[in-house]
N, CA, C and O atoms as CSV, one atom per row, in Angstrom:
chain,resi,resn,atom,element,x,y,z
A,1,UNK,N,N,0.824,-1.180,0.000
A,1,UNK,CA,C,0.000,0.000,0.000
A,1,UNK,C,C,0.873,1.249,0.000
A,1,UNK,O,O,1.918,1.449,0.618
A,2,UNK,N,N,0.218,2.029,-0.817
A,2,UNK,CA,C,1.045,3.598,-0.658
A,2,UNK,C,C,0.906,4.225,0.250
A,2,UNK,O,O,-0.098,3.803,0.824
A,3,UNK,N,N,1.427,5.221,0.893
A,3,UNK,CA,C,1.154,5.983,2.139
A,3,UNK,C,C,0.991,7.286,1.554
A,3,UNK,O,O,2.102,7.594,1.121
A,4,UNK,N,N,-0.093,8.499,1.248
A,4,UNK,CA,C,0.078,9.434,0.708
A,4,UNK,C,C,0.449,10.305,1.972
A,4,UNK,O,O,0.510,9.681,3.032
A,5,UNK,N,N,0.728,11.778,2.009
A,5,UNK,CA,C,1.218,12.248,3.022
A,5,UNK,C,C,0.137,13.706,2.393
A,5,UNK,O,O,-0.107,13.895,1.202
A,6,UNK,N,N,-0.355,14.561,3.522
A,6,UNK,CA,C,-0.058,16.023,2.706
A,6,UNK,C,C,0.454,16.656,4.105
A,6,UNK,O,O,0.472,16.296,5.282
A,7,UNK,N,N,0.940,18.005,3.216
A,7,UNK,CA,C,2.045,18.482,4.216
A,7,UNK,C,C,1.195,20.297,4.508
A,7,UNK,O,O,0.807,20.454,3.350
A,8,UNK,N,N,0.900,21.119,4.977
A,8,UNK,CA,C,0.614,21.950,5.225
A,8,UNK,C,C,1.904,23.066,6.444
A,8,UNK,O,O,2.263,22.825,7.596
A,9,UNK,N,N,2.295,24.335,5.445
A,9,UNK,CA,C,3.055,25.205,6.456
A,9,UNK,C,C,2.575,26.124,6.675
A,9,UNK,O,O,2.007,26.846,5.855
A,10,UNK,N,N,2.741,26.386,8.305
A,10,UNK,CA,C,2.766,27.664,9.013
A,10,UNK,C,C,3.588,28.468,9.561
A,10,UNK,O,O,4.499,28.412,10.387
A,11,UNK,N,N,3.005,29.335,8.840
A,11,UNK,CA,C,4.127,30.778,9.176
A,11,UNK,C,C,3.439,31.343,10.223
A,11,UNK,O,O,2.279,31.737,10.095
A,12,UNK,N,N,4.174,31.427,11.439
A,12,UNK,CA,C,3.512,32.543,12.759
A,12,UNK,C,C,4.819,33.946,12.165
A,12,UNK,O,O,5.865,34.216,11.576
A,13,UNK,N,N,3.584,34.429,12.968
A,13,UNK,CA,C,4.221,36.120,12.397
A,13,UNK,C,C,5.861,36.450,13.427
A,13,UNK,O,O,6.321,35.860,14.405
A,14,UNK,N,N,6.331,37.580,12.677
A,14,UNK,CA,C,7.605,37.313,13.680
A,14,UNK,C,C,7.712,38.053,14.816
A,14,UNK,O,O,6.778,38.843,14.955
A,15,UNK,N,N,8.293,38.063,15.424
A,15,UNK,CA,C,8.396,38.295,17.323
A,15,UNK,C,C,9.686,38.915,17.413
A,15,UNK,O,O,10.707,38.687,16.764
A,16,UNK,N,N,9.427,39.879,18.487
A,16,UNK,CA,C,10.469,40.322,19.143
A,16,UNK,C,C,11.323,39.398,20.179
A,16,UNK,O,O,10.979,39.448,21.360
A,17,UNK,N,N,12.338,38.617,19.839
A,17,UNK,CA,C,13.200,38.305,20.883
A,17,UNK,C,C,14.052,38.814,21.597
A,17,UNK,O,O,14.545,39.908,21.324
A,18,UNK,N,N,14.309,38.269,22.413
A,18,UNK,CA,C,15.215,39.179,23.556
A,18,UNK,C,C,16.609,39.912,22.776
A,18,UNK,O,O,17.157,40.903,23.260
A,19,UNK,N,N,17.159,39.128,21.263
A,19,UNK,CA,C,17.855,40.197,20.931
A,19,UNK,C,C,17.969,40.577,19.278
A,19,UNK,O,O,18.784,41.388,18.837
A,20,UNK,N,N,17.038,39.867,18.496
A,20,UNK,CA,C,16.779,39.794,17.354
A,20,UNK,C,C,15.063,39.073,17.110
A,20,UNK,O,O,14.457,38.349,17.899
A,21,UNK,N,N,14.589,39.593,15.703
A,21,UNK,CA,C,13.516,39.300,15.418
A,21,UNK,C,C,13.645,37.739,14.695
A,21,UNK,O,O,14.546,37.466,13.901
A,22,UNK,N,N,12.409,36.616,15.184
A,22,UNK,CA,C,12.557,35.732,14.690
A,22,UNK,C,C,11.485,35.542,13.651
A,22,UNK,O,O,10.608,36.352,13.349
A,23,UNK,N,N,11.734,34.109,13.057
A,23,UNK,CA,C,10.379,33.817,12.148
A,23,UNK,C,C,10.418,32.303,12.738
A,23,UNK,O,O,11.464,31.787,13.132
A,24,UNK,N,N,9.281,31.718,12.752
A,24,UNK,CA,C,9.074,30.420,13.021
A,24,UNK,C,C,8.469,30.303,12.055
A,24,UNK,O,O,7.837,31.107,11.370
A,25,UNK,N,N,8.753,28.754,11.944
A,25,UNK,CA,C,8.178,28.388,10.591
A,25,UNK,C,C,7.677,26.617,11.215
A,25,UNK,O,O,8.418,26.065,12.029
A,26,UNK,N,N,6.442,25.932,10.737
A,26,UNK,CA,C,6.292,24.907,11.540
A,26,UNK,C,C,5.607,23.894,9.959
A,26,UNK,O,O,4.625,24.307,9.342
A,27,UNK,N,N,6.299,22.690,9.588
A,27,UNK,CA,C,5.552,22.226,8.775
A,27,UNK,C,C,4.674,20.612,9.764
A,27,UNK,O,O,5.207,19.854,10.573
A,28,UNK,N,N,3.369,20.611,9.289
A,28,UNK,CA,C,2.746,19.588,9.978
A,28,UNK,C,C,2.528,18.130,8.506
A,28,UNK,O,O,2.467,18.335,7.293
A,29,UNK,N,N,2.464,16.818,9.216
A,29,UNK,CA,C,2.386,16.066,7.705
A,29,UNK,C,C,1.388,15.016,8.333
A,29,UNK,O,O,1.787,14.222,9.185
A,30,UNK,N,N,0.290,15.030,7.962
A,30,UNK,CA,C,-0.910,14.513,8.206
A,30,UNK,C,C,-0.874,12.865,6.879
A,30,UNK,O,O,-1.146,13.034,5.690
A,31,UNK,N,N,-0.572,11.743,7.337
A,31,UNK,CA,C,-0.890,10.546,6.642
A,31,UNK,C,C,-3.209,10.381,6.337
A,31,UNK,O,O,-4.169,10.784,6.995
A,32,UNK,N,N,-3.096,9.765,5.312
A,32,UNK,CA,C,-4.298,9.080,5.427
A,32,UNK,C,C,-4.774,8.395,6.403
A,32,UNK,O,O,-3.981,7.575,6.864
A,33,UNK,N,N,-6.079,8.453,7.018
A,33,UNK,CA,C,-5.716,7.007,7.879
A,33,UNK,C,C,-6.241,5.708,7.053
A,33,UNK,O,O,-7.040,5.505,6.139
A,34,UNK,N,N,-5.254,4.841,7.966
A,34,UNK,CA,C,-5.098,3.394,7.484
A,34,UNK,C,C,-6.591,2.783,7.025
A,34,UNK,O,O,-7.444,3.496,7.554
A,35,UNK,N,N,-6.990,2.100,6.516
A,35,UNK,CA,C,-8.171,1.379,6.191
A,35,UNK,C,C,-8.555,0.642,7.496
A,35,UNK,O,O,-9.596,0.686,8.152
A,36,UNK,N,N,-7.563,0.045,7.653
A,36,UNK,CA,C,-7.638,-1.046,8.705
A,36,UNK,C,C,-7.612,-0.811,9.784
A,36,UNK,O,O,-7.511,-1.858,10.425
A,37,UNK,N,N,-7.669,0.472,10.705
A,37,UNK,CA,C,-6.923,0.932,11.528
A,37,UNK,C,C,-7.562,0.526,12.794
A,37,UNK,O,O,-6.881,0.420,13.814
A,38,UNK,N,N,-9.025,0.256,12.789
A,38,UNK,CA,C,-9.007,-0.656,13.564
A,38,UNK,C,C,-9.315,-1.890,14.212
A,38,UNK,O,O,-9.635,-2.344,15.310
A,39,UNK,N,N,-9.015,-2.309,12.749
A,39,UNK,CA,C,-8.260,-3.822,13.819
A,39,UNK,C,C,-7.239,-3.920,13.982
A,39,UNK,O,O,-6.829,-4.984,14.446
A,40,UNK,N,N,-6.203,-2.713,13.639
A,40,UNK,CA,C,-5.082,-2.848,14.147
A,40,UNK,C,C,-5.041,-2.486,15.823
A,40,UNK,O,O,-4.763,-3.155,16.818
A,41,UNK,N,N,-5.507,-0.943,15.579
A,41,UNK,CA,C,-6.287,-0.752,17.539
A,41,UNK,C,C,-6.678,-1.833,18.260
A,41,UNK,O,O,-6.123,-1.861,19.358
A,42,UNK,N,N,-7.506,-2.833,18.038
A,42,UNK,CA,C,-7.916,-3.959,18.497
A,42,UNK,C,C,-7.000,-4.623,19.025
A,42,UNK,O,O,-6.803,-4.815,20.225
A,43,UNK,N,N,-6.285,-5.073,17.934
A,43,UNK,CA,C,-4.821,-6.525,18.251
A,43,UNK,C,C,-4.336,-5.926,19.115
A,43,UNK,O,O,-4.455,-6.434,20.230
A,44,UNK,N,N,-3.641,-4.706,19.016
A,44,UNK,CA,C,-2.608,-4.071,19.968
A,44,UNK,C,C,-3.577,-3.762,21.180
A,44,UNK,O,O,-3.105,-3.930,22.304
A,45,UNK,N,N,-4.567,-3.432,21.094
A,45,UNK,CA,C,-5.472,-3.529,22.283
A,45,UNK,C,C,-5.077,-4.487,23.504
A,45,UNK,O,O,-4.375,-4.356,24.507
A,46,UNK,N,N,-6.113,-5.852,22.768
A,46,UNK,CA,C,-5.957,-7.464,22.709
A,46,UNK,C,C,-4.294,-7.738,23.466
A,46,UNK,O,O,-4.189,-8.586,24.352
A,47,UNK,N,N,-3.144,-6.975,23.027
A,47,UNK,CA,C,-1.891,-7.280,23.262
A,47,UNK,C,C,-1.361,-6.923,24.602
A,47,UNK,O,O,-0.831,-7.695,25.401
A,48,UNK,N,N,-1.590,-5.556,24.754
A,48,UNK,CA,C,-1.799,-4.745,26.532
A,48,UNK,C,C,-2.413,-5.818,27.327
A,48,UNK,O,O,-1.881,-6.426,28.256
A,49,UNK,N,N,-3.536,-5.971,26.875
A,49,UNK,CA,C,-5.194,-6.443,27.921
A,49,UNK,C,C,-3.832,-7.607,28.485
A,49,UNK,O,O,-3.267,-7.558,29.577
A,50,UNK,N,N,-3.437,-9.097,26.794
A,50,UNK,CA,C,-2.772,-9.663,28.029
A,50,UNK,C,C,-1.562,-9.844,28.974
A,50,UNK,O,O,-1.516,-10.815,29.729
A,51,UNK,N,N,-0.507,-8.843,28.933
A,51,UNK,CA,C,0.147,-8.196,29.293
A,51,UNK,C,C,-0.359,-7.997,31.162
A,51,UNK,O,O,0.148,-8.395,32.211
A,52,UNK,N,N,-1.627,-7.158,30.817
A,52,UNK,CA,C,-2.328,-6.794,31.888
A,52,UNK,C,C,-2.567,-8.103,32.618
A,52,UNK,O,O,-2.076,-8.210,33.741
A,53,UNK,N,N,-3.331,-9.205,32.062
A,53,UNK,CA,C,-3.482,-10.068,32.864
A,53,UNK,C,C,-2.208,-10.819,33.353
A,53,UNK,O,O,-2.291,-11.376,34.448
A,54,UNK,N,N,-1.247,-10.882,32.785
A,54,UNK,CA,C,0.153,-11.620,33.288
A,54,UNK,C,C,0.108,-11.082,34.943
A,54,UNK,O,O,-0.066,-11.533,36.076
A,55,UNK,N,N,0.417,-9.688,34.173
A,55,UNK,CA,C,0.524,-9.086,35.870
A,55,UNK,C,C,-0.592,-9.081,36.992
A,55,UNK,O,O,-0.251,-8.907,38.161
A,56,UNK,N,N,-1.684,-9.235,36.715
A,56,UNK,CA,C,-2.271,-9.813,37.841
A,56,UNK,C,C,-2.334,-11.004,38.412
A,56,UNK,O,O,-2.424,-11.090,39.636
A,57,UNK,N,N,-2.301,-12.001,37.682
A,57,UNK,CA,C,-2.547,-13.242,37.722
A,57,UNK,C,C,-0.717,-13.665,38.708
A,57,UNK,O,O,-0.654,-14.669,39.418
A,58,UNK,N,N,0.219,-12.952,38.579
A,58,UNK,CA,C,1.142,-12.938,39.235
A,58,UNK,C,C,0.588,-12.297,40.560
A,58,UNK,O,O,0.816,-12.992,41.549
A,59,UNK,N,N,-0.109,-11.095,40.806
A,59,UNK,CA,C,0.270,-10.638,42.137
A,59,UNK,C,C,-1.180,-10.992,42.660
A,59,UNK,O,O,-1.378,-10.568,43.798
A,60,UNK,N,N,-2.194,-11.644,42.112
A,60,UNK,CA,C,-3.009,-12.377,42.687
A,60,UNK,C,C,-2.555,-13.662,43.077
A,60,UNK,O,O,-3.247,-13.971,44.047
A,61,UNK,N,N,-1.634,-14.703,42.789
A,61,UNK,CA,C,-1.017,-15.405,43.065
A,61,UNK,C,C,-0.152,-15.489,44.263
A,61,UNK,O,O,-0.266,-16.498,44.959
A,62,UNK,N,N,0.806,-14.455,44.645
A,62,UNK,CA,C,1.548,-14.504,45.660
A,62,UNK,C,C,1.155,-15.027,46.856
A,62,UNK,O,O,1.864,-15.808,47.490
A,63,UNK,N,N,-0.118,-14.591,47.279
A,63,UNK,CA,C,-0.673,-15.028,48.764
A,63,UNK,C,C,-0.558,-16.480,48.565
A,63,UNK,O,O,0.422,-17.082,49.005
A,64,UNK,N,N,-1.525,-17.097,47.911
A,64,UNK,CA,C,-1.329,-18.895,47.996
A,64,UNK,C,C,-0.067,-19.414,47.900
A,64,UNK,O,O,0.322,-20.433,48.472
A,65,UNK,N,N,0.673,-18.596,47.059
A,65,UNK,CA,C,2.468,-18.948,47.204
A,65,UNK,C,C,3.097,-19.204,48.824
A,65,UNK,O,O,3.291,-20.286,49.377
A,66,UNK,N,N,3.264,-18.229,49.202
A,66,UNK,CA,C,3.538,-17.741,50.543
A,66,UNK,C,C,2.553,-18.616,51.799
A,66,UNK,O,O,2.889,-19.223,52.816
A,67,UNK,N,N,1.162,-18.329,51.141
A,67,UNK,CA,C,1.116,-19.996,52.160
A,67,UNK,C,C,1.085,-21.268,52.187
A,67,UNK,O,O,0.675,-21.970,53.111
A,68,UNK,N,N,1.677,-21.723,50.803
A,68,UNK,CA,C,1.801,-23.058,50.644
A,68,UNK,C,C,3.228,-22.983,50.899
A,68,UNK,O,O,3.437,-23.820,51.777
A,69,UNK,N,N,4.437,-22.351,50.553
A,69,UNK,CA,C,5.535,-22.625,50.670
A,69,UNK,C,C,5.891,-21.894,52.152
A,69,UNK,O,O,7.084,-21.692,52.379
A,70,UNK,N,N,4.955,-21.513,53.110
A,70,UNK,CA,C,5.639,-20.760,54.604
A,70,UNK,C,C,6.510,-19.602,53.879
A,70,UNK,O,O,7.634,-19.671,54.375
A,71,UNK,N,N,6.467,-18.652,52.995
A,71,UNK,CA,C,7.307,-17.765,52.599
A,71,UNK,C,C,7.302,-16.456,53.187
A,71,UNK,O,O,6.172,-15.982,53.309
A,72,UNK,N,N,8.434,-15.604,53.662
A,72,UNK,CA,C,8.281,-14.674,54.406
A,72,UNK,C,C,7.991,-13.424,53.149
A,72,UNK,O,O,7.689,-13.817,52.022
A,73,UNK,N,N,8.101,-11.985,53.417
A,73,UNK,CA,C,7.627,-11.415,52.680
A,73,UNK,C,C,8.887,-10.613,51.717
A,73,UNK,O,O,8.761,-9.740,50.858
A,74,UNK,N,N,9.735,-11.079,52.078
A,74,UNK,CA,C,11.026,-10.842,51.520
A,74,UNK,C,C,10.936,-11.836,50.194
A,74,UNK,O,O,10.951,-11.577,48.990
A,75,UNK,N,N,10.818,-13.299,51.055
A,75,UNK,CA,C,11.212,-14.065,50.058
A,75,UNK,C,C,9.798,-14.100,48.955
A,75,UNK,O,O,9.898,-14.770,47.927
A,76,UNK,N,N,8.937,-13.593,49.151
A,76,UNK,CA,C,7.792,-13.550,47.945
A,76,UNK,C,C,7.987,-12.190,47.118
A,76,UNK,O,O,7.245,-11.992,46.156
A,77,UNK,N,N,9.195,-11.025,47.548
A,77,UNK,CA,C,9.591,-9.831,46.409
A,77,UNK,C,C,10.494,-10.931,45.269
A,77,UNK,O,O,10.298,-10.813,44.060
A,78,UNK,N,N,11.056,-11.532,45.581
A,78,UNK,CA,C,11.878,-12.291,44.413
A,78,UNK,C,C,10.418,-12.870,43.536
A,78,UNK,O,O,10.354,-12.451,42.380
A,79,UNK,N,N,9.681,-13.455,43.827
A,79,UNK,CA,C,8.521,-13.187,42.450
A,79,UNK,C,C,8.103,-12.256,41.958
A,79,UNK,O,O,7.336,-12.346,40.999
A,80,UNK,N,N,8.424,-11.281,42.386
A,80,UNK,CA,C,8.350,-9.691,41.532
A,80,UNK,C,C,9.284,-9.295,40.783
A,80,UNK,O,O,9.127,-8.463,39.889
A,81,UNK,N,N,10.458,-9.903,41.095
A,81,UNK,CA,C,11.537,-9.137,40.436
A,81,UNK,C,C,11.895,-10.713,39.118
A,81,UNK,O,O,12.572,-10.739,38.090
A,82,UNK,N,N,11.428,-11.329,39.512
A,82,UNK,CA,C,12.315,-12.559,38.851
A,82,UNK,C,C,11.336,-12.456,37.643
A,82,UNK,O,O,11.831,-12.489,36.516
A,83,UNK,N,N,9.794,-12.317,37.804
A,83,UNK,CA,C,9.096,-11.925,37.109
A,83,UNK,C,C,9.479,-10.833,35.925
A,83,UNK,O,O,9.656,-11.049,34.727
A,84,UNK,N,N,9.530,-9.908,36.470
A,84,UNK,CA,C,9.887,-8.374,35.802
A,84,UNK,C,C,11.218,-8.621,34.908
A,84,UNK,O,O,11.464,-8.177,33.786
A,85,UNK,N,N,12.062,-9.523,35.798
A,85,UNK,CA,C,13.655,-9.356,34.977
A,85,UNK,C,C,13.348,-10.281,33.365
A,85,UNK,O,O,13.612,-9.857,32.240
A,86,UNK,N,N,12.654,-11.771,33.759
A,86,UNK,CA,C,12.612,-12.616,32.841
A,86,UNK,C,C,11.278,-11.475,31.375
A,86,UNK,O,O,11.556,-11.415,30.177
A,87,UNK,N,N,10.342,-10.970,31.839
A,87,UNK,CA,C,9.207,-10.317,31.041
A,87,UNK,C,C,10.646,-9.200,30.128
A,87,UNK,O,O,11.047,-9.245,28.965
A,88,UNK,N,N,11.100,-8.238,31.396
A,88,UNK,CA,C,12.241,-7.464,30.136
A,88,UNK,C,C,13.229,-7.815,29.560
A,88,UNK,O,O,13.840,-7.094,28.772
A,89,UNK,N,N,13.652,-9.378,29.964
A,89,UNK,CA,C,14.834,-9.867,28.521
A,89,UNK,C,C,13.832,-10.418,27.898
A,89,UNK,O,O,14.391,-10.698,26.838
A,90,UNK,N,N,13.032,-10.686,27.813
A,90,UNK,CA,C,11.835,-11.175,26.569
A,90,UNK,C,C,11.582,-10.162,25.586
A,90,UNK,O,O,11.619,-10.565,24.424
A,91,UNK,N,N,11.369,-9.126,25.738
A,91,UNK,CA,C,10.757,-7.987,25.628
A,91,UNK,C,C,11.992,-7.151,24.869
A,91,UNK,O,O,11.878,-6.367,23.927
A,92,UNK,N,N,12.983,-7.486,25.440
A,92,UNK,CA,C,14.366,-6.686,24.537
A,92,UNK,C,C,14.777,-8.009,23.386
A,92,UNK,O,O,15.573,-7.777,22.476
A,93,UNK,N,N,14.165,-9.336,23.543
A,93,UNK,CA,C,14.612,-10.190,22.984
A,93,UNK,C,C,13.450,-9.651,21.649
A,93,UNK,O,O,13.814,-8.873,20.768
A,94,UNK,N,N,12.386,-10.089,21.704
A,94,UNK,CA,C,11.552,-9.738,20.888
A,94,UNK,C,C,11.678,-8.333,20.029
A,94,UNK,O,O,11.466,-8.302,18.817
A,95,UNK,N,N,12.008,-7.302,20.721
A,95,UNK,CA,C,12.474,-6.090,19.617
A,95,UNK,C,C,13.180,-6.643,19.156
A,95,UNK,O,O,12.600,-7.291,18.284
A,96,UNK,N,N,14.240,-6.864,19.156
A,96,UNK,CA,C,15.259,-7.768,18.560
A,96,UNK,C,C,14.591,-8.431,17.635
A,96,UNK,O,O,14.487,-7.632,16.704
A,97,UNK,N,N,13.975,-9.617,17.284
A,97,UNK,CA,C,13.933,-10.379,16.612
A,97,UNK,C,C,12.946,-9.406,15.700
A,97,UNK,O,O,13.210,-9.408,14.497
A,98,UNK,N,N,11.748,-8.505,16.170
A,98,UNK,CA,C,11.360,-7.879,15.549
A,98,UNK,C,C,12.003,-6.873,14.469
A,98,UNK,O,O,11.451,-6.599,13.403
A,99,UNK,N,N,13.116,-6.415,14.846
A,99,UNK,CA,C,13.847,-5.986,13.635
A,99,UNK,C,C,14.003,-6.436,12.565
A,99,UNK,O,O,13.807,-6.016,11.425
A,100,UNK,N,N,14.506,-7.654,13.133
A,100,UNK,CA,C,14.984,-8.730,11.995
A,100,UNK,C,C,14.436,-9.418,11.069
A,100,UNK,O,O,14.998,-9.913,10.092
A,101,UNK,N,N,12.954,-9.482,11.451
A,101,UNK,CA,C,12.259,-10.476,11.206
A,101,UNK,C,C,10.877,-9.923,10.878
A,101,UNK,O,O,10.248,-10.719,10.182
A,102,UNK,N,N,10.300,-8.955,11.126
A,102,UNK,CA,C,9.085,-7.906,11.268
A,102,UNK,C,C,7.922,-7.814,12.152
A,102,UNK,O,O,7.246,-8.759,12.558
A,103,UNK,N,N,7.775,-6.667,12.384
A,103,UNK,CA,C,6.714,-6.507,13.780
A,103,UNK,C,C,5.769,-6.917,13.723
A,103,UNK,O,O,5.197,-6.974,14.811
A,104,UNK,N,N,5.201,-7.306,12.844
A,104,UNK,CA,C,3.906,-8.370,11.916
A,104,UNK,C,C,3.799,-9.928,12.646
A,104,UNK,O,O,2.998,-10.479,13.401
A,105,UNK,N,N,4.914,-10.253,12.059
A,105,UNK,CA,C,5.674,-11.708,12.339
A,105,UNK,C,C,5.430,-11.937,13.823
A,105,UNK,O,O,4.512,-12.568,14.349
A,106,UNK,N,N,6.656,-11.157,14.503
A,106,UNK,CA,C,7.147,-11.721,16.123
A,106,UNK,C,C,5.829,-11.147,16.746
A,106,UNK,O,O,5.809,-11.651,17.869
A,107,UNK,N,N,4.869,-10.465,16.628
A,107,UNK,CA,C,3.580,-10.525,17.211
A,107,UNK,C,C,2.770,-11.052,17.322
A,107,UNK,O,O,2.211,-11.384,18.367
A,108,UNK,N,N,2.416,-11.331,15.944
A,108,UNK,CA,C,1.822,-12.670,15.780
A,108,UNK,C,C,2.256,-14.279,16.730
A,108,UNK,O,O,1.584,-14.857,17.583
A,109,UNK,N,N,3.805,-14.689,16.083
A,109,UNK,CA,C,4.148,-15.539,16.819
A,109,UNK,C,C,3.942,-15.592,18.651
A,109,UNK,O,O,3.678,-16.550,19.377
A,110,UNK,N,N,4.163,-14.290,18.946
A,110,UNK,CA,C,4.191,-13.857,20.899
A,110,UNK,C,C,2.764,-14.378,20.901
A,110,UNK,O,O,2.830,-15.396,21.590
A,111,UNK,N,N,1.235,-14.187,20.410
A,111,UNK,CA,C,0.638,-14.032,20.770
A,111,UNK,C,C,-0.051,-15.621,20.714
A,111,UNK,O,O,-0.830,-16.089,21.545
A,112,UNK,N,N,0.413,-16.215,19.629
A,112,UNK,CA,C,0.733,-18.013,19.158
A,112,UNK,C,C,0.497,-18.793,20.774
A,112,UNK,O,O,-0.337,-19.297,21.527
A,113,UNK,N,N,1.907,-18.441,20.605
A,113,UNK,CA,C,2.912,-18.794,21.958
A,113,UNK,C,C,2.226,-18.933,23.369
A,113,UNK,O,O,2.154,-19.849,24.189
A,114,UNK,N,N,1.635,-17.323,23.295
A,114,UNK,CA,C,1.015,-17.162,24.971
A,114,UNK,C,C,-0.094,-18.037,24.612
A,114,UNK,O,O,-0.183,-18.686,25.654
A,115,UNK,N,N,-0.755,-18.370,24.048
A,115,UNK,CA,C,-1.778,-18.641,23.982
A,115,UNK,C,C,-1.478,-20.318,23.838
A,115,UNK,O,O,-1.923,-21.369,24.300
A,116,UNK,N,N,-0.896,-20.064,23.312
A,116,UNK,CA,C,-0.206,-21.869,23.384
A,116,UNK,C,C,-0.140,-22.187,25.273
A,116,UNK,O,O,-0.769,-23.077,25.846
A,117,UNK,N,N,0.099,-21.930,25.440
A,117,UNK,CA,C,1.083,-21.326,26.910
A,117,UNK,C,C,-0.072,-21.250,27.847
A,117,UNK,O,O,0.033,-22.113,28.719
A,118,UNK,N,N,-0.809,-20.741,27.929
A,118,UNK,CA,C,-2.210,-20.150,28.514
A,118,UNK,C,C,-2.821,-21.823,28.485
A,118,UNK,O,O,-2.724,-22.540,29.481
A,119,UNK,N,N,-3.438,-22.285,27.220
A,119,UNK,CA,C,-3.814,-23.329,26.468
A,119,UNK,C,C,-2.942,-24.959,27.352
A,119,UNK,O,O,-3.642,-25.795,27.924
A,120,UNK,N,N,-1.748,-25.059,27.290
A,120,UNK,CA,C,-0.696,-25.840,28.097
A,120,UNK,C,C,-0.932,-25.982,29.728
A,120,UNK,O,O,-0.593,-26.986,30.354
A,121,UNK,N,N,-1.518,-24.909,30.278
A,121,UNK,CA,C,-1.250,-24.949,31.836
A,121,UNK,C,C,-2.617,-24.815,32.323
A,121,UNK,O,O,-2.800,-24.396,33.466
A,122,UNK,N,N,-3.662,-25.151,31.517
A,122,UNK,CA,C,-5.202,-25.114,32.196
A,122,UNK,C,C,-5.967,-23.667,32.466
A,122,UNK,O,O,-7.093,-23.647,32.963
C-alpha cells in the first residue's frame, strides 16, 4: 500500500526576541488514515489487555504462594523481580527479533505462543 502524506506550512508572524527578530516556521504532515486501523487498535489492544493479565494473575497469586511454601515477605519480592527481569529480557529479545524479522511476524508468533502457553497450563 502507498502511504500518501499532505504536508501543510505555518508561518507565525515574527516576534520580538530578547535580541533579534525571529520567524518560526512549523511544517505539519498529516498521513491518510489506514483502512484497517481498527483492527489494528484492536490486536494491539488485545496485546496490553494480556500483558495486563500476566501481571495480575502474578500478584493475585503470591498469597497462595507464601502460604503453601511458609514464605516470608522478603522471600515472595523475588517473584516480583524474577518476574519483571525474565518479562524485560523477553521484551528486549523480541524487539530484537522484531527488527529482523518484522513486527507483523514476532507478534503474531508472541501471541501463538502465549496462547499456546495459557492453552498448556489449564
Amino acid at each position: 500500500m502507498r502511504c500518501v502524506r499532505r504536508a501543510w506550512a505555518l508561518d507565525f508572524a515574527s516576534f520580538q526576541g530578547p535580541t533579534e527578530i525571529c520567524k518560526m516556521s512549523i511544517t505539519l504532515t498529516v498521513r491518510e488514515a489506514h483502512p484497517a486501523g481498527g483492527v489494528i487498535l484492536l490486536t494491539m489492544s488485545l496485546g496490553v489487555l494480556i500483558a495486563q493479565i500476566d501481571t495480575s494473575v502474578v500478584n493475585f497469586s503470591v498469597k497462595p504462594i507464601g502460604t503453601d511454601l511458609k514464605a516470608t515477605v522478603t522471600e515472595l519480592q523475588w517473584i516480583f523481580y524474577v518476574y519483571n527481569f525474565v518479562y524485560a529480557s523477553l521484551l528486549v529479545t523480541a524487539g530484537t527479533l522484531a527488527d529482523l524479522y518484522g513486527r507483523r511476524r514476532i507478534f503474531a508468533l508472541q501471541i501463538a505462543l502465549s496462547t499456546l502457553g495459557r492453552w498448556c497450563a489449564g
